[in-house]
VOZA-34854 format. One record per residue (C-alpha): residue number from 1; residue in three letters; y negated, z, x negated. Coordinates in nm, 4 decimals. Layout:
REM residues N
+-----+------+----------+----------+----------+
| seq | type |        v |        w |        u |
+-----+------+----------+----------+----------+
| NUM |  ALA |        Y |        Z |        X |
...
+-----+------+----------+----------+----------+
***
This chain:
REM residues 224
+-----+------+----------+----------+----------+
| seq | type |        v |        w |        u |
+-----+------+----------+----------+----------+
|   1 |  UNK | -16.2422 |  10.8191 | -14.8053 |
|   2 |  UNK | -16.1883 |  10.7973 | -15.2001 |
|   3 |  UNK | -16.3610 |  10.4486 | -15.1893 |
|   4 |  UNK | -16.6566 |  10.5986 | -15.0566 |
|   5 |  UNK | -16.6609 |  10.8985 | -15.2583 |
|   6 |  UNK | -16.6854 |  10.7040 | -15.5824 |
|   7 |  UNK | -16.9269 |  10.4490 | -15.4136 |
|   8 |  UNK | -17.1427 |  10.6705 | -15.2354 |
|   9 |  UNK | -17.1427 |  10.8793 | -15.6396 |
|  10 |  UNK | -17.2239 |  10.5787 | -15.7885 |
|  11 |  UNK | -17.5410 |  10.4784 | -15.5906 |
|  12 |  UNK | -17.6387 |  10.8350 | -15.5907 |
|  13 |  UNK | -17.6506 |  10.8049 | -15.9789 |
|  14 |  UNK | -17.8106 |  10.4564 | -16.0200 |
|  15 |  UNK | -18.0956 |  10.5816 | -15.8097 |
|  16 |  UNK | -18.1429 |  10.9130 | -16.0100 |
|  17 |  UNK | -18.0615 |  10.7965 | -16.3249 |
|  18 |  UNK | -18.3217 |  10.6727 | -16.5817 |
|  19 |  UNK | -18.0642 |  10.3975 | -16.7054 |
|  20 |  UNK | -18.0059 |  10.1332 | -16.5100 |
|  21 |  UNK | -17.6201 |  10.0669 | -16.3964 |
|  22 |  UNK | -17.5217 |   9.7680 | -16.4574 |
|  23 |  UNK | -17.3855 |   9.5279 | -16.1512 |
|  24 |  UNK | -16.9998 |   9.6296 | -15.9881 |
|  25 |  UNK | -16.7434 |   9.4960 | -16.1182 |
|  26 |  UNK | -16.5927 |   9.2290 | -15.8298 |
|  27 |  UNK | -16.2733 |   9.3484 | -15.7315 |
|  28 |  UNK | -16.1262 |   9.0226 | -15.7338 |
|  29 |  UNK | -16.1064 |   9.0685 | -16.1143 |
|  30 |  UNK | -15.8931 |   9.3522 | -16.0701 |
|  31 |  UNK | -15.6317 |   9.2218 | -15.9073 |
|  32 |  UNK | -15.4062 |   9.1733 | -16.2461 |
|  33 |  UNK | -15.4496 |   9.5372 | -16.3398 |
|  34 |  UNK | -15.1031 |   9.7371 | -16.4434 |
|  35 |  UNK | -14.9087 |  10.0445 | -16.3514 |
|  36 |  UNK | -15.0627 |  10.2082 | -16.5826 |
|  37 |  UNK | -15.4062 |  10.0954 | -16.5530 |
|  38 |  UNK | -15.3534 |  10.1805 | -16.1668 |
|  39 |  UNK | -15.2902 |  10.5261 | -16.3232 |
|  40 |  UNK | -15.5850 |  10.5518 | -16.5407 |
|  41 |  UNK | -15.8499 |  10.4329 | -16.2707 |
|  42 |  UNK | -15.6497 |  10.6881 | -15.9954 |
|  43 |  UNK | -15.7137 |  10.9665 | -16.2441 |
|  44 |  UNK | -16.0650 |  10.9249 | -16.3293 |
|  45 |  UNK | -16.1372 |  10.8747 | -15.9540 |
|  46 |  UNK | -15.9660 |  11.1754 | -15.8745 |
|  47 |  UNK | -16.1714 |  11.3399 | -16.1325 |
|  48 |  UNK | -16.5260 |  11.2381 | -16.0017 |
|  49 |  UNK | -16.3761 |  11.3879 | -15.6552 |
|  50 |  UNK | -16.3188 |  11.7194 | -15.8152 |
|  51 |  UNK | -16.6397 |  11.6844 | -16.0187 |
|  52 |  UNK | -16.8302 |  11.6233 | -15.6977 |
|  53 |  UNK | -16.7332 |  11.9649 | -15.5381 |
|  54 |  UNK | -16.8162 |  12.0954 | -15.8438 |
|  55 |  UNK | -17.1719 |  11.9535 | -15.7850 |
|  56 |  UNK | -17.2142 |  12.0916 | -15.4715 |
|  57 |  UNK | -17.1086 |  12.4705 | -15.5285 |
|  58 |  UNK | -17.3682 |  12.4284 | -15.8852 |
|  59 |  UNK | -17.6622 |  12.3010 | -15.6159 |
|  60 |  UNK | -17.6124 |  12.5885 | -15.4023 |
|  61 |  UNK | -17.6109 |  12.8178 | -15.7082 |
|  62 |  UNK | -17.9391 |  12.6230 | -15.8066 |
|  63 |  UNK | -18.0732 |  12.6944 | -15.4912 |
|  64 |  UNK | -17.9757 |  13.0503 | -15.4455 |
|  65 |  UNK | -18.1813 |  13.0773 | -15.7889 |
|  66 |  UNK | -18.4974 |  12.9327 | -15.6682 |
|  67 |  UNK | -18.5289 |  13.1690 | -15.3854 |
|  68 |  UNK | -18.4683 |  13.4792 | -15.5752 |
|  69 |  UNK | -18.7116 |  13.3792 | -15.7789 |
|  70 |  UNK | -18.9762 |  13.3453 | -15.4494 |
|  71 |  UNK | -18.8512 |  13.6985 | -15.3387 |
|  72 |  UNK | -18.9425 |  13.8334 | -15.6692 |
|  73 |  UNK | -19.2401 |  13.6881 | -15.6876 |
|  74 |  UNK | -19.3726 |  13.7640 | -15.3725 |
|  75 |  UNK | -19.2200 |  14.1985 | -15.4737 |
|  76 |  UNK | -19.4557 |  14.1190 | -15.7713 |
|  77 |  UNK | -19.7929 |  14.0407 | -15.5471 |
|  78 |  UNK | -19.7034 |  14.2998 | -15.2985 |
|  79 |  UNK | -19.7632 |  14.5497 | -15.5955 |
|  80 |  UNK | -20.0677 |  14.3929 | -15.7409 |
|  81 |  UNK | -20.2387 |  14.3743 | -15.4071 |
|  82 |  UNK | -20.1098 |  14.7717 | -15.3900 |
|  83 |  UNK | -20.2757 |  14.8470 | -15.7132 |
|  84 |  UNK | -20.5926 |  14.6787 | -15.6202 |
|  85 |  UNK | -20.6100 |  14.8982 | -15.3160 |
|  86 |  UNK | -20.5848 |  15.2237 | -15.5804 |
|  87 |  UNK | -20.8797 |  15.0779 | -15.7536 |
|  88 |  UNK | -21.0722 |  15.0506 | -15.4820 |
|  89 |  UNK | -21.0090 |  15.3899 | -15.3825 |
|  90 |  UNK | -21.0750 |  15.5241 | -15.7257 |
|  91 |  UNK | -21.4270 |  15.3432 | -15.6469 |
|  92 |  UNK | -21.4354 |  15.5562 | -15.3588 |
|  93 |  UNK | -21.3228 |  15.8780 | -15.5237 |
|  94 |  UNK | -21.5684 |  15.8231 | -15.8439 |
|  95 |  UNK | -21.8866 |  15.7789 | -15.5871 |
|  96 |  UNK | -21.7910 |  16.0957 | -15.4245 |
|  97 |  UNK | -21.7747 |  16.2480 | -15.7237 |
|  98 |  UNK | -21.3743 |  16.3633 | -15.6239 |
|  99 |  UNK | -21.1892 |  16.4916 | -15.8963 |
| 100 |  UNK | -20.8781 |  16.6011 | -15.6953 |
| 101 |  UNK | -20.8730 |  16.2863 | -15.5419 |
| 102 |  UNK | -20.9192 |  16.0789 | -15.8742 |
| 103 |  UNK | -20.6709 |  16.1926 | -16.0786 |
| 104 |  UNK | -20.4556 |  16.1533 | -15.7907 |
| 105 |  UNK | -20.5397 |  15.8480 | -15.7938 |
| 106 |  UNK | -20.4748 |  15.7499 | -16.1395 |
| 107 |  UNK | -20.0968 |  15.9221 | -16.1631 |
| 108 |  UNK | -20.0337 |  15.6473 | -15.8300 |
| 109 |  UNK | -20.1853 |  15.3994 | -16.0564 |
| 110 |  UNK | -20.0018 |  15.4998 | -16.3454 |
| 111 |  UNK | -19.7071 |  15.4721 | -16.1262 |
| 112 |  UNK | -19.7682 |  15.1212 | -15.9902 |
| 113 |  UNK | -19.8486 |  14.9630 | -16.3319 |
| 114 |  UNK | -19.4785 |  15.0977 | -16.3985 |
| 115 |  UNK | -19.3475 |  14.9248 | -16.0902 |
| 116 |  UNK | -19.5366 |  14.5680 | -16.2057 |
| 117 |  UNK | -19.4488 |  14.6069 | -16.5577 |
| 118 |  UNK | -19.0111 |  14.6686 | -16.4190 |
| 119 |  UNK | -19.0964 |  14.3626 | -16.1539 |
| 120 |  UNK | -19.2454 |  14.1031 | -16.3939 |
| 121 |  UNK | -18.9362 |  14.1462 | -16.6346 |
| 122 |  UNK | -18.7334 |  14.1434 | -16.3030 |
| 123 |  UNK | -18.9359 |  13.7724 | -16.2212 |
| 124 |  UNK | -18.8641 |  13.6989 | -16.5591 |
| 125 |  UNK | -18.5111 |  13.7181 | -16.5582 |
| 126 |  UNK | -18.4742 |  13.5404 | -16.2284 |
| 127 |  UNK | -18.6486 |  13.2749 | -16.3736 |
| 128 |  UNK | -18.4472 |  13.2041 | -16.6549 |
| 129 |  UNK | -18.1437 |  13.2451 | -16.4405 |
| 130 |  UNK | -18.3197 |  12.9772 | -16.2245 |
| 131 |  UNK | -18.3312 |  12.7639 | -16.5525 |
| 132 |  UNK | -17.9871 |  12.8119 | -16.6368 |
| 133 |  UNK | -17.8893 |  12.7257 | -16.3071 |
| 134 |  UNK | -18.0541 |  12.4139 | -16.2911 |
| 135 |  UNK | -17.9541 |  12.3091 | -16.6525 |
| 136 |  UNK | -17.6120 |  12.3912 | -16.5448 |
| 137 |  UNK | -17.6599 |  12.1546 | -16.2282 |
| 138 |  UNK | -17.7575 |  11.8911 | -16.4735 |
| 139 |  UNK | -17.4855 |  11.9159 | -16.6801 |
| 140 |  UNK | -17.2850 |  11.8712 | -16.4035 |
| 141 |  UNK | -17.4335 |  11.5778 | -16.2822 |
| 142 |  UNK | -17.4336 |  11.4323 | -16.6473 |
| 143 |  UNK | -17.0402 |  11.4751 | -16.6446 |
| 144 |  UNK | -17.0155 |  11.3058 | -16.3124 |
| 145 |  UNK | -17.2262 |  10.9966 | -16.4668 |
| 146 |  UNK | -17.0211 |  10.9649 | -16.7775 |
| 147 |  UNK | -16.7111 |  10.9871 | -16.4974 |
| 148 |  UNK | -16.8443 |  10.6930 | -16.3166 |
| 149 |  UNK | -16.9581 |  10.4902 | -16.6109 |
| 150 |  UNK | -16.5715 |  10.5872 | -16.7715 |
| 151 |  UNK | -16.4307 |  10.4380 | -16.4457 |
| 152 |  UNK | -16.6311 |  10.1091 | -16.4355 |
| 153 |  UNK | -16.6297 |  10.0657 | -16.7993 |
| 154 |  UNK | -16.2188 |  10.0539 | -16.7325 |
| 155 |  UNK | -16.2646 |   9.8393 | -16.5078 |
| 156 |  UNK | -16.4656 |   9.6243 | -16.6921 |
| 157 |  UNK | -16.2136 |   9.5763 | -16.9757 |
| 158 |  UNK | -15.9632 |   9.5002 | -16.7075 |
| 159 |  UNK | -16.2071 |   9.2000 | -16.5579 |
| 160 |  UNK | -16.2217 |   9.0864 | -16.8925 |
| 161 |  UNK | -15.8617 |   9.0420 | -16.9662 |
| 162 |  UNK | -15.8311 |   8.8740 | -16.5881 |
| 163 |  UNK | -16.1367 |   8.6324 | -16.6761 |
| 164 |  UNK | -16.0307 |   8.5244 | -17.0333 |
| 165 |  UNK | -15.6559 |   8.4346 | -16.8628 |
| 166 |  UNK | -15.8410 |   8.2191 | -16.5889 |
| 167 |  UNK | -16.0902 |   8.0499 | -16.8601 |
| 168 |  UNK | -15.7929 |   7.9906 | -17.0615 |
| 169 |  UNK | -15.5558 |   7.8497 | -16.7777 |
| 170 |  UNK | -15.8930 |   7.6655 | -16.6420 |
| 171 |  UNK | -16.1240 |   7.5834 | -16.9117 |
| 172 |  UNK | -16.4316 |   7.4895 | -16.7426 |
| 173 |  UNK | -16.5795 |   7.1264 | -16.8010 |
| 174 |  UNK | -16.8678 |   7.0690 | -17.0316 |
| 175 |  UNK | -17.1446 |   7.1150 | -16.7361 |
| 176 |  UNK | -16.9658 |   7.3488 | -16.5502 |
| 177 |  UNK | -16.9385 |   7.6643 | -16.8528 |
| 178 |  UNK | -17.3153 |   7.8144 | -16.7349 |
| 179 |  UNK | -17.1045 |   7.8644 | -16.3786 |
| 180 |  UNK | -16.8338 |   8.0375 | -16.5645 |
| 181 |  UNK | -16.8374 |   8.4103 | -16.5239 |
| 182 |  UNK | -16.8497 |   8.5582 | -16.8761 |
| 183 |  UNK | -16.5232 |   8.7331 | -17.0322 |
| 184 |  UNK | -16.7824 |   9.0100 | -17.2112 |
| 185 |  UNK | -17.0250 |   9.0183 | -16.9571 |
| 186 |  UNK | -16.9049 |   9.3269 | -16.7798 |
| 187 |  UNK | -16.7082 |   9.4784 | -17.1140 |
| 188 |  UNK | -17.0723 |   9.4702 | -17.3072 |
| 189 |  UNK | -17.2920 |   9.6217 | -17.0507 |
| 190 |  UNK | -17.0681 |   9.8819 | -16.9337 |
| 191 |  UNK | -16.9683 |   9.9739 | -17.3060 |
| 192 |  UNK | -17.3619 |  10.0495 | -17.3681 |
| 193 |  UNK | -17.4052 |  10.2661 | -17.0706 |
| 194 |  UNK | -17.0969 |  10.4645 | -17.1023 |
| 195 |  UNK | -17.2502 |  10.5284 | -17.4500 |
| 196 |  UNK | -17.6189 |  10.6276 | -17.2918 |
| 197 |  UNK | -17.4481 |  10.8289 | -17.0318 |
| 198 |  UNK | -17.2545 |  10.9923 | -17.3092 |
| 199 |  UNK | -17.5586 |  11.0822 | -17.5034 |
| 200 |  UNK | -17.7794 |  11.2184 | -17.1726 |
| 201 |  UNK | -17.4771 |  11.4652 | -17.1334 |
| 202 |  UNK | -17.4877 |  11.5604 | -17.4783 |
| 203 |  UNK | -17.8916 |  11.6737 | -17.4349 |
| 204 |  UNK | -17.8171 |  11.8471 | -17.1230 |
| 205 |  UNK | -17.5730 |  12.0402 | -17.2462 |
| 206 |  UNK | -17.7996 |  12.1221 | -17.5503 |
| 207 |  UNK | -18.0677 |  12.2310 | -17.2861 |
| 208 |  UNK | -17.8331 |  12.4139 | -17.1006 |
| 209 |  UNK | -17.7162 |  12.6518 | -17.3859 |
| 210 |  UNK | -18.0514 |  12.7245 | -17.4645 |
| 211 |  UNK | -18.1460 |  12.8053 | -17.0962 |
| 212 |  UNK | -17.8142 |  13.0568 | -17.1461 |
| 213 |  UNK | -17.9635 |  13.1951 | -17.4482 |
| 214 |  UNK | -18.3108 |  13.2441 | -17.2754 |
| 215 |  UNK | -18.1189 |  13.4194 | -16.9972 |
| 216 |  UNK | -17.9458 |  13.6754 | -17.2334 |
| 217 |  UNK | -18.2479 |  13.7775 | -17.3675 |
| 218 |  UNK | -18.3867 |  13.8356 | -17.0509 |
| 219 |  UNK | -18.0796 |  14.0223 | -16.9220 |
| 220 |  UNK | -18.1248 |  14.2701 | -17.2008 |
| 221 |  UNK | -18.4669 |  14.3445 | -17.1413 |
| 222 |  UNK | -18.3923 |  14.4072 | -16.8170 |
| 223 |  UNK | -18.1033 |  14.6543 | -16.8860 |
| 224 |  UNK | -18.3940 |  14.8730 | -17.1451 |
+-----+------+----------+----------+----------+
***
């Protein structure tokens, strides 16, 4: 179940990520790897476990968000299509020449344009919450990619310690070194992309305080 866990993370992140992951490493190359090696990859596994409920509970937050913003909205037309019916009735009321009836009318209208004026900064706050939620999902998602690249990038620097002992117990021959797997070949890509992946999750989190500072402001507007 852990196996596919990290695997099934993994593919889920080279197909949504705009880096490209570099190839597995073969786990014949790890078969050399420590006790305390063992230990490392065990607790950065564990962690993209955790960090994958994590994911889920900030999705369902995300999506929680996005509908409360559609029920708002749709509060918002239901008043606007309510205030158009007052102006057509003040239409009505000004060709009849009604006075009762048109001023009335206008203290309903001066009503309603309270209403839309208290549910467009109610829209407005659910849609920075929306914001926030989603930059919040991202961040989380950008922690579980700098998880995965950690783990492989370990892995990596473990292949490279098994693959320099074989070249140097079995130096290949002359015509045989292109068939030789190469000692940095795994180390070097996976080095760059835990950088990337470290530098996505540094912009996400950048977005996602500013989403948080978007949604304060709308939070006090909506308390005055």
């Amino acid at each position: 179940m852990r196996s596919f866990v990290i695997l099934t993370s993994a593919m889920l992140l080279a197909l949504a990520g705009c880096v490209t992951m570099p190839d597995p490493v073969p786990a014949d190359y790890l078969v050399d790897k420590t006790a305390d090696q063992s230990k490392v990859l065990e607790k950065l596994e564990n962690s993209i476990i955790a960090k994958n409920h994590e994911i889920k509970t900030l999705k369902d937050r995300d999506e929680a968000a996005g509908q409360k913003v559609k029920v708002e909205k749709g509060r918002l037309d239901i008043l606007k299509n309510e205030k158009n019916l007052l102006e057509e009735k003040k239409k009505q009321y000004q060709l009849e020449n009604d006075l009762p009836g048109i001023d009335e009318n206008n203290k309903q209208l001066a009503v309603k344009d309270a209403e839309i004026k208290t549910q467009e900064t109610k829209l407005e706050h659910a849609k920075t919450a929306f914001e926030f939620a989603r930059a919040q999902r991202e961040v989380g998602e950008a922690e579980l990619s700098v998880m995965v690249a950690e783990l492989n990038y370990e892995k990596s620097r473990i292949a490279r310690e098994y693959l320099v002992k074989r070249f140097v117990a079995n130096p290949p021959a002359e015509g045989d070194k292109k068939k030789t797997a190469d000692p940095d070949k795994y180390d070097e890509q996976y080095r760059k992309y835990l950088e990337k992946q470290r530098e996505i999750l540094v912009e996400k989190r950048n977005a996602r305080d500013e989403a948080s500072l978007k949604l304060k402001i709308a939070e006090d507007k909506l308390k005055n």
